[in-house]
C-alpha positions as CSV (number, residue, x, y, z in Angstrom):
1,X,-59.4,-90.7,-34.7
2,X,-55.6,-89.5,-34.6
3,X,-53.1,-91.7,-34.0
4,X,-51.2,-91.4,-30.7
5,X,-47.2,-90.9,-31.0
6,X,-46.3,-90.6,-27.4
7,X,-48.0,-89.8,-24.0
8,X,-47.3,-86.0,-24.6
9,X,-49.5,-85.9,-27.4
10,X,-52.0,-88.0,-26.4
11,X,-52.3,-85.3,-23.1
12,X,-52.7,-82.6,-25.8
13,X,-55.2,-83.8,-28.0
14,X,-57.3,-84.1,-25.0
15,X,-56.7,-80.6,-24.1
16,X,-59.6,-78.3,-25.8
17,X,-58.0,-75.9,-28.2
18,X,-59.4,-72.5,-26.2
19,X,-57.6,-73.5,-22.8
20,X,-54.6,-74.1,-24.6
21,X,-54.2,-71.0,-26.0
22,X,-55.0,-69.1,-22.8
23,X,-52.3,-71.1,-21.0
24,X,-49.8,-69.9,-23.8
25,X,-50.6,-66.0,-23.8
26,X,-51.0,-66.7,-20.2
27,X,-47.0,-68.1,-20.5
28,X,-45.9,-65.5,-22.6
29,X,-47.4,-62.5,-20.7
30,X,-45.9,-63.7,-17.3
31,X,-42.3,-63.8,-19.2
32,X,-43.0,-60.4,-20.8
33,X,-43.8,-59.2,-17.3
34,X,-40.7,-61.4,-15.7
35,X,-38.1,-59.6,-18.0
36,X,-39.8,-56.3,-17.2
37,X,-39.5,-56.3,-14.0
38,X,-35.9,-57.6,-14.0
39,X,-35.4,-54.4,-16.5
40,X,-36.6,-52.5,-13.5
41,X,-35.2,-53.5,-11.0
42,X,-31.7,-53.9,-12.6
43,X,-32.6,-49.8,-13.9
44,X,-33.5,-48.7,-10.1
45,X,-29.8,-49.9,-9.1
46,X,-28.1,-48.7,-11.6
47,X,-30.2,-45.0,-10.5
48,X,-29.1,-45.9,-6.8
49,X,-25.6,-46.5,-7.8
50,X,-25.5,-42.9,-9.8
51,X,-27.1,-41.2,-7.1
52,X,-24.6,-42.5,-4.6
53,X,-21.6,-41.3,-6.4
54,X,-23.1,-38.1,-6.4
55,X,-23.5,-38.2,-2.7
56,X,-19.4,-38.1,-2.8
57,X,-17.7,-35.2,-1.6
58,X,-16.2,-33.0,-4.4
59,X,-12.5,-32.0,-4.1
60,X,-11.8,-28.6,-2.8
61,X,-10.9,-26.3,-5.7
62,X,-10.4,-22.9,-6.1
63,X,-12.3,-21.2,-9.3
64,X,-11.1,-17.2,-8.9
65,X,-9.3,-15.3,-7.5
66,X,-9.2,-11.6,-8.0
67,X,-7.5,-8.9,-6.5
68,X,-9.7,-5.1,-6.8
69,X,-10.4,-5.6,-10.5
70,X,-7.2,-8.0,-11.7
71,X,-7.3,-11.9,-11.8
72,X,-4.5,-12.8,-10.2
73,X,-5.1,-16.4,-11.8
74,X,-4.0,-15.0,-15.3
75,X,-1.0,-16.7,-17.2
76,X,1.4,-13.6,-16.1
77,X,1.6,-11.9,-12.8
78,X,-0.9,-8.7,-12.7
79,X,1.2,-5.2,-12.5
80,X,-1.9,-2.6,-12.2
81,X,-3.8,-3.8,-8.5
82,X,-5.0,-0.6,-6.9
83,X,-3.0,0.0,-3.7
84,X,-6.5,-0.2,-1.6
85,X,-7.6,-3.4,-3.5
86,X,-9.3,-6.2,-1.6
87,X,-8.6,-9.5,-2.7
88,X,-11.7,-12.2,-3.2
89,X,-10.9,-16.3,-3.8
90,X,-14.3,-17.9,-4.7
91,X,-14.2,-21.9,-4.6
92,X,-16.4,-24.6,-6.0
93,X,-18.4,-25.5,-2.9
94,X,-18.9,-24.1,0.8
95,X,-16.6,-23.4,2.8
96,X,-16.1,-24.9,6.8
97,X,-15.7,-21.7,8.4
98,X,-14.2,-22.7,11.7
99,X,-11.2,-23.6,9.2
100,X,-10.1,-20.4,8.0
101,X,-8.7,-17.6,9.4
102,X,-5.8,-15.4,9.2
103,X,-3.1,-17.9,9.8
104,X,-4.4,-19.3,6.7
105,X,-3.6,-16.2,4.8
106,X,0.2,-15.3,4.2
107,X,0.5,-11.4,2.4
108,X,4.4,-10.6,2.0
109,X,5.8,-7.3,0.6
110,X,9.0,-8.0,-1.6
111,X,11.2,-5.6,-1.2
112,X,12.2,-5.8,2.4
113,X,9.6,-9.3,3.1
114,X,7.2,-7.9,5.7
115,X,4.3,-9.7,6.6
116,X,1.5,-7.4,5.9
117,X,-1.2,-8.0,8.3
118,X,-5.1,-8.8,6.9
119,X,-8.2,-9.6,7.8
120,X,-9.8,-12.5,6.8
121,X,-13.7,-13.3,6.6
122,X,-16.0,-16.4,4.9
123,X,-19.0,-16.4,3.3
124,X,-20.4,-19.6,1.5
125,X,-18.0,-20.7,-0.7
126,X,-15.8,-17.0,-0.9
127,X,-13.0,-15.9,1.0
128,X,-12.4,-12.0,1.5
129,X,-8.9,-10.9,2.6
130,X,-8.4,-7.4,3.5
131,X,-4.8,-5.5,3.8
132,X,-5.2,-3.9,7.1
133,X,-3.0,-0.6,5.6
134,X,-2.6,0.4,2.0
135,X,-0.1,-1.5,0.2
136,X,1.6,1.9,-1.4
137,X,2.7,1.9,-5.1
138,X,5.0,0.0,-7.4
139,X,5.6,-2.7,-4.5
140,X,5.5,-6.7,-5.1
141,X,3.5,-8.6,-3.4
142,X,3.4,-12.7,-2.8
143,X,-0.3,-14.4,-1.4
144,X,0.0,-18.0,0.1
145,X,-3.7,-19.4,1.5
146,X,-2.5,-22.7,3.3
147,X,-3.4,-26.6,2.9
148,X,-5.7,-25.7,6.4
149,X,-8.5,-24.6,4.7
150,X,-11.5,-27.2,4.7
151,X,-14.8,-27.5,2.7
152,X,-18.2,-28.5,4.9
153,X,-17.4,-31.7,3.6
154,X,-14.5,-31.8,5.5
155,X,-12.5,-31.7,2.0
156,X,-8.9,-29.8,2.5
157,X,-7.7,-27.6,0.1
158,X,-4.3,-27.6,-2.2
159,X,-2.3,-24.7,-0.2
160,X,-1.6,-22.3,-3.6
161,X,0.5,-18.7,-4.0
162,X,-0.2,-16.4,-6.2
163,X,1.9,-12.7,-6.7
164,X,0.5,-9.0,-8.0
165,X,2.4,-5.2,-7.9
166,X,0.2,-2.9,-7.1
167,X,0.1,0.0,-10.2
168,X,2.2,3.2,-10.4
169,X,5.8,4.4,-9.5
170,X,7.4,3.0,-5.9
171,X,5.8,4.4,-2.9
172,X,5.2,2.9,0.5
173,X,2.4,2.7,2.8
174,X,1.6,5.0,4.7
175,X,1.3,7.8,2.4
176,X,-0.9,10.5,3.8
177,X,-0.7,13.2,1.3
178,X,1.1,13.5,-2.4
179,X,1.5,16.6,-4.9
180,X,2.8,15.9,-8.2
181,X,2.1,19.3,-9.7
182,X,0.6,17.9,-13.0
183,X,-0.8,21.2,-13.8
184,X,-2.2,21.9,-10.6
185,X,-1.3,21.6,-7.0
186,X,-4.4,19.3,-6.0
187,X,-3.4,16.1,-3.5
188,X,-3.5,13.1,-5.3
189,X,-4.2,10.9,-1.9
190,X,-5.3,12.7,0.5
191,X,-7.9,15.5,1.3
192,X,-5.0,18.6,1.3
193,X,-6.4,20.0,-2.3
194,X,-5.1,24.2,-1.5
195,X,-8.3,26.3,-2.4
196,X,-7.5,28.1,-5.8
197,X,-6.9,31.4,-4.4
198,X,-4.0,29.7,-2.0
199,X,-1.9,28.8,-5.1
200,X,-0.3,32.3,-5.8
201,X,1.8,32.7,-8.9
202,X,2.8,29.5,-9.7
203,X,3.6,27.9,-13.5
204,X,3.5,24.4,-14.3
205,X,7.0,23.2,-16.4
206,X,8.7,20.0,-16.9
207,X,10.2,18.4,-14.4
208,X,13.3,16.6,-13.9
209,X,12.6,13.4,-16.0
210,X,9.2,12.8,-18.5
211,X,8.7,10.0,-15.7
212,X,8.1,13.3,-13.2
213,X,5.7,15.0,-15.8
214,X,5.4,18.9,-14.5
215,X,6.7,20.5,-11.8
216,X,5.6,24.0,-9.8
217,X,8.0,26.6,-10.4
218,X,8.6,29.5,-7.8
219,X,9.6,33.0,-8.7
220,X,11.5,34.0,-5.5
221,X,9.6,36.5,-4.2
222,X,5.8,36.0,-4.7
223,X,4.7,32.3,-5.3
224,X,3.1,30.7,-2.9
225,X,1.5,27.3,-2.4
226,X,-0.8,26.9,1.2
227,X,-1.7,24.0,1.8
228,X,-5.0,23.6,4.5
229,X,-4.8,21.5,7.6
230,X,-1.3,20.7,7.4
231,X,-0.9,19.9,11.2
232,X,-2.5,16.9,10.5
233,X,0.9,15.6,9.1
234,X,2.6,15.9,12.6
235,X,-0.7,14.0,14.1
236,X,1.3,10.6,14.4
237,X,4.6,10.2,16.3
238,X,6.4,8.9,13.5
239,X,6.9,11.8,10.1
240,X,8.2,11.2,6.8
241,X,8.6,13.8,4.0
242,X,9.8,13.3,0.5
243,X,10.2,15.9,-2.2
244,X,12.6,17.1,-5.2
245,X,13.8,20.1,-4.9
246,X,16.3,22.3,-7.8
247,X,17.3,25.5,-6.3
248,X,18.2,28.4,-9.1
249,X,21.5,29.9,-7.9
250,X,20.9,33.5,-8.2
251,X,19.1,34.0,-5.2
252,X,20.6,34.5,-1.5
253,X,19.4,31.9,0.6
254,X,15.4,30.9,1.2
255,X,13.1,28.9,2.8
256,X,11.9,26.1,0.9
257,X,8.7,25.4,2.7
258,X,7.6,25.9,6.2
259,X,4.7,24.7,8.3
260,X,5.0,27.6,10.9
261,X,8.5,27.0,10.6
262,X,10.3,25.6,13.3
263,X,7.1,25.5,15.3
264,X,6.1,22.8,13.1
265,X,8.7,21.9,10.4
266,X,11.0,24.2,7.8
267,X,12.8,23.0,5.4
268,X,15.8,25.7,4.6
269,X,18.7,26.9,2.4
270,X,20.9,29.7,3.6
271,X,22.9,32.2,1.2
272,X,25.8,30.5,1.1
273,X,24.7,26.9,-0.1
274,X,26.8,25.6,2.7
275,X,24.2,23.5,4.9
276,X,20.6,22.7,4.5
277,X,18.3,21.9,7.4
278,X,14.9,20.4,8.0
279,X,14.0,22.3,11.7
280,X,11.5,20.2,13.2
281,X,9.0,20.4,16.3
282,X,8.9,17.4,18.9
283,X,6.9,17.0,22.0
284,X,8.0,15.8,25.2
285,X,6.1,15.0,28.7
286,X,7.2,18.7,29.8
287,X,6.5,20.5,26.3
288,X,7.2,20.9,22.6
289,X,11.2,21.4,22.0
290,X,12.3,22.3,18.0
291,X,15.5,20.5,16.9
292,X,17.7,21.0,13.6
293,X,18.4,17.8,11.6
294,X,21.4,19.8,10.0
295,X,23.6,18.9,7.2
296,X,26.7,20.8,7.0
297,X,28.4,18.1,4.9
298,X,31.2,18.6,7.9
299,X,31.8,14.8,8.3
300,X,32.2,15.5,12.0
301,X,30.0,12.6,14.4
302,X,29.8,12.1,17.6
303,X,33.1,9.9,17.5
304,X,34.9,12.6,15.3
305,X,34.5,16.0,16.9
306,X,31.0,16.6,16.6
307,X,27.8,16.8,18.7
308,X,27.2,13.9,21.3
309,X,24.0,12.6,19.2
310,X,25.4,13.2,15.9
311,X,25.8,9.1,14.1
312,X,25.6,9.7,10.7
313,X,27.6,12.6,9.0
314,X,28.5,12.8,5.0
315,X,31.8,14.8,4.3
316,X,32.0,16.3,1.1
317,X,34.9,18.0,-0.8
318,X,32.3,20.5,-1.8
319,X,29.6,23.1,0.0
320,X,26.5,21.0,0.2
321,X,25.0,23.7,-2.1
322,X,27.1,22.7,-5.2
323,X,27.5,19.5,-4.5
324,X,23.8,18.4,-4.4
325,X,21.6,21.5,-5.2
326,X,22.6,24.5,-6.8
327,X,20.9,24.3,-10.3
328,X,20.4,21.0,-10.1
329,X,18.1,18.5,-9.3
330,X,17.9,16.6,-5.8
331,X,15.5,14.3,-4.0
332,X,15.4,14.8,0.2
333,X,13.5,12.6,2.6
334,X,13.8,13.4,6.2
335,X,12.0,11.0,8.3
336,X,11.5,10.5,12.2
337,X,11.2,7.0,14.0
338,X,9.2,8.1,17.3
339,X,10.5,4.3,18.7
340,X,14.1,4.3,18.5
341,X,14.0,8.6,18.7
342,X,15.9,8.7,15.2
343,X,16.1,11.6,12.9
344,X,17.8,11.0,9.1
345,X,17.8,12.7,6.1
346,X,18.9,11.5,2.9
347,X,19.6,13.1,0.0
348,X,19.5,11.4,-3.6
349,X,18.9,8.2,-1.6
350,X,21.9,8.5,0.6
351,X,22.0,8.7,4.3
352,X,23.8,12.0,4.6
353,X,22.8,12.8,8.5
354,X,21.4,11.2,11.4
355,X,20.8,12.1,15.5
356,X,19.8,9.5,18.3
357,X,18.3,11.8,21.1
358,X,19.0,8.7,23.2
359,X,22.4,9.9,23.6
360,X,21.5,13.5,24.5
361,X,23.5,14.4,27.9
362,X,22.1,13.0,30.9
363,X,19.0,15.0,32.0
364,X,18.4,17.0,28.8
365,X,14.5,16.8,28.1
366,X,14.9,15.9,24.4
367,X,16.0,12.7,25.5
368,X,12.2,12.1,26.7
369,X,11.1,13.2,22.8
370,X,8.0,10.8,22.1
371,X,7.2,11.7,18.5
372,X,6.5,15.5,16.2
373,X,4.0,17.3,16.9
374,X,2.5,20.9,15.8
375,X,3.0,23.9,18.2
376,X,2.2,26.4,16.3
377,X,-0.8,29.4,16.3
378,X,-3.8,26.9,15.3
379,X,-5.0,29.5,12.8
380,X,-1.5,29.4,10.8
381,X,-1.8,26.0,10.3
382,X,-1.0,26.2,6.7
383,X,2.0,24.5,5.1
384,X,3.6,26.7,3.0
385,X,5.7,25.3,-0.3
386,X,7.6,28.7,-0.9
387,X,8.2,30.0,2.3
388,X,9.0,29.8,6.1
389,X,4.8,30.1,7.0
390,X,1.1,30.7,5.7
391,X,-0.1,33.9,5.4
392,X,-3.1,33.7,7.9
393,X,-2.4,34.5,11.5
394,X,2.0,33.6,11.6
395,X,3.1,32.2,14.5
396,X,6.1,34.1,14.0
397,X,5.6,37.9,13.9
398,X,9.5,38.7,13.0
399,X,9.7,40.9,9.7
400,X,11.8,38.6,8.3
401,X,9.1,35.8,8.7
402,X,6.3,37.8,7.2
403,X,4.7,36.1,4.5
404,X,3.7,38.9,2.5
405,X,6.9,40.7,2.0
406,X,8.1,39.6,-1.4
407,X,11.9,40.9,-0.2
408,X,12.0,38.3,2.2
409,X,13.5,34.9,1.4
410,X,11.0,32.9,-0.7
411,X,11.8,30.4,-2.8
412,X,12.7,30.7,-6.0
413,X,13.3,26.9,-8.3
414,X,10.9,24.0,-8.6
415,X,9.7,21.2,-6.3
416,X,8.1,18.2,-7.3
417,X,6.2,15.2,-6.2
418,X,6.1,16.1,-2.1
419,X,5.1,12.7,-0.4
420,X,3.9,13.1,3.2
421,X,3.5,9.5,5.7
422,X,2.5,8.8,8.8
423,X,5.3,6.4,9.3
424,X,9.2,6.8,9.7
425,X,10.2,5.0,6.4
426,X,13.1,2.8,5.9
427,X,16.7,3.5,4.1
428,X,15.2,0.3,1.7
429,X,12.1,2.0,0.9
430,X,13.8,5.7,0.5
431,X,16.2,4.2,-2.2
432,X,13.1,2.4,-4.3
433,X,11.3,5.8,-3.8
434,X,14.7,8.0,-5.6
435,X,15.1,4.9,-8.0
436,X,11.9,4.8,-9.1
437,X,11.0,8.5,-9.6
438,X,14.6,9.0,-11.1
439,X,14.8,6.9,-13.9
């Protein structure tokens, strides 16, 4: 019989050994399980609270951005985006689309800080802006997308800038039509490529500067350059043309180039070097009318002696001829702005001559002018580089017009890199263009 310490032990020793030791793994099981489920539970929380943080919205942030084929998000500003590029911002989530449009999107040209206009369109989480007009060569450019923009989460966006030049030397918008005469006489912009058997007689040599490259070289009595369709370039009101032009000084006067001459536009230097003029054709609600943007280097203006519409008159010491082209190289732009009814020329980047046909006398139909225009025979709608007109069908039957008497007054010299635009440019942008293509 075992002796009984206290009540607990008496209570155990009458306990059979078998149910005790089911009441302890019974204990110890429930415990096991207790802590278990605790672990569980405690885990499923912690899962919950993970999964609720991912439930947060995610700050708006912009991954790429790329302009054509350049990342505009490298460490130094890009310097070869293709005039025609499109620019593409992809972000790290979707995009609210109600938020973004083109007041979000801020394109500004440098040099003269225009506001070019775009269009702007969202898919998912990508933003494509699109320059409504080329953005020419050799031009800065500065991109601001505003603080407006908002993810579907309602996230808003960190307003950024970022700044590209589009490749190649300066030219502006608007460019319809380009011949650099790099070996050949092809258009480098447009669809104006002269069939081979147009291009008559013409060599390839260097040009002004190694900048220029080549440049086509006339003889004076047989070379010839035609280039198709050219009454397209008087489609639009507004005209620019820019070329360089060195005149050899053993010949008596020529026409440089001519699209039906002055039925269209001529550009001409007369035996004496003493003017140069760029005749031009202009249409008005009764008809066509030519006018003369003449340079005499006179210095007379409408406030000094000369014609009522003259503004803008250079006085030299010199004939024009020697002091800007005989044997030496010079870079002309004539240009007409169809809005304020403004014809200049300049001449190594100056603004040697300019006529308001606003102040035409009372009456006189050219004050009605609306923009150039082509009046010409349809079939001679050639632009000749060498002479007054094409070959095919003149509009002008004269002898001294005919294009296929070499005694006439072709050109004889080179020209190089003839820019053609839609648009009237400005005195800023004719400067960049002589700066740039003059170095």
């Amino acid at each position: 019989m075992h002796k009984i310490r206290d009540g607990k032990t008496r209570i155990l020793n009458q306990i059979p050994i078998n149910i005790y030791m089911k009441t302890k793994t019974f204990m110890k099981t429930n415990l096991k399980n207790l802590l278990l489920s605790w672990l569980l539970i405690g885990g499923v929380i912690a899962f919950s609270s993970c999964d609720n943080e991912d439930d947060e919205p995610q700050p708006l942030m912009l991954q790429s951005i790329t302009a054509g084929d350049s990342d505009l998000n490298q460490a130094t500003s890009p310097t070869d985006v293709a005039p025609n590029a499109v620019i593409e911002a992809v972000f790290n989530v979707d995009l609210d689309e109600t938020t973004v449009d083109e007041t979000d999107v801020t394109l500004t040209r440098g040099y003269d800080d225009t506001e070019v206009p775009v269009d702007v369109s969202v898919s998912g989480n990508t933003v494509t802006i699109t320059p409504q007009n080329d953005l020419g060569n050799g031009s800065e450019y500065t991109l601001v997308v505003s603080g407006d923009i908002e993810s579907v989460d309602g996230e808003s966006l960190d307003s950024f800038t970022r700044s590209f030049t589009t490749a190649g030397s300066f030219a502006p918008s608007g460019q319809i039509a380009f011949f650099s005469f790099e070996g050949s006489a092809e258009d480098m912009t447009g669809d104006y490529d002269p069939p081979a058997e147009n291009v008559t007689d013409i060599t390839y040599v260097d040009s002004k500067n190694a900048d220029l490259g080549q440049a086509a070289s006339f003889n004076g009595s047989t070379s010839l350059i035609e280039i198709p369709n050219a009454d397209d370039f008087l489609a639009n009101d507004d005209f620019s043309i820019s070329f360089w032009v060195n005149a050899d000084a053993n010949e008596e006067g020529y026409f440089v180039m001519g699209l039906a001459g002055f039925f269209g536009f001529q550009f001409e230097i007369p035996g004496d070097w003493s003017w140069v003029k760029m005749a031009m054709r202009y249409s008005t609600p009764d008809g066509s009318v030519a006018e003369d943007s003449w340079f005499n280097g006179s210095g007379e203006t409408k406030d000094n002696t000369g014609w009522q519409g003259w503004t803008v008159h250079e006085g030299l010491q010199n004939s024009v001829g020697e002091a800007y082209f005989i044997d030496q190289w010079a870079h002309v732009v004539v240009t007409y702005n169809a809005e304020t009814k403004v014809n200049s020329m300049y001449i190594n980047g100056d603004l040697v001559k300019q006529h308001d046909f606003n102040l035409w006398p009372e009456g006189d139909s050219k004050q009605n002018v609306t923009g150039v225009t082509y009046d010409g025979n349809p079939a001679n709608n050639t632009l000749a580089l060498g002479f007054f007109q094409g070959t095919e069908n003149p509009t002008v039957t004269d002898p001294w017009a005919d294009p296929t008497n070499p005694d006439n007054k072709f050109f004889s010299g080179e020209l190089d890199n003839i820019r053609i635009f839609e648009d009237a440019l400005t005195a800023t942008e004719v400067d960049l263009i002589y700066q740039s293509e003059n170095e």
